[in-house]
N, C-alpha and C positions, 0 to 999 in steps of 0.2 A: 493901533494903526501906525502910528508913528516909529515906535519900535519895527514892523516890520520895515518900513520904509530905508528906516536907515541899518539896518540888516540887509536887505535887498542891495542898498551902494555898496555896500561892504564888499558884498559876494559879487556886484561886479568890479570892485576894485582891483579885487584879488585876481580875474580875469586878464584884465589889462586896464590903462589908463582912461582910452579910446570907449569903452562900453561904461564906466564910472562916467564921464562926459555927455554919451549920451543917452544914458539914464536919466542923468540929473536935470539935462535940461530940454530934452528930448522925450520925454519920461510914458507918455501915451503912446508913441511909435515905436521906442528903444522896450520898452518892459516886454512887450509879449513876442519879438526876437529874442530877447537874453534868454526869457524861460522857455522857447525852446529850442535854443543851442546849447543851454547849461541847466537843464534841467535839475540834475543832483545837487548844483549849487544854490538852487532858485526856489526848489518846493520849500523849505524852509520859512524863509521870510514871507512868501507869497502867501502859505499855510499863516501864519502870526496875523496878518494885516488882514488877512479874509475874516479871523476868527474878530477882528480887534473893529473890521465893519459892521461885520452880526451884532457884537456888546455893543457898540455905536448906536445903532436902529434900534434895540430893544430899551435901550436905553431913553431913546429919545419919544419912544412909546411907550414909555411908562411917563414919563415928564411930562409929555404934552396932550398924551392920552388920543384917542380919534375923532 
């Protein structure tokens, strides 16, 4: 999860300053404009962080069971 996150500013840094800004602190508004205006940039980390949610829940349903 984390990993993607900071994979995701990365790819909007490289963008411009302006989208790193409002990622960062904009981040539920700015995220799903970046991914799609910048798609090629964005499937990346977005793919990581989805993966790194799944191992997150599975995880926490094994630990705490239902």
């Amino acid at each position: 999860m984390f990993v993607g996150y900071v994979m995701f500013l990365v790819a909007a840094k490289e963008v411009s300053l302006s989208w790193f800004f409002a990622c960062l602190f904009l981040g539920c508004i700015a995220w799903p404009f970046f991914c799609i205006a910048h798609f090629s940039r964005a499937w990346k980390p977005l793919a990581i962080s989805f993966v790194g949610n799944i191992l997150a829940a599975i995880g926490c349903e094994i630990l705490f069971g239902p």
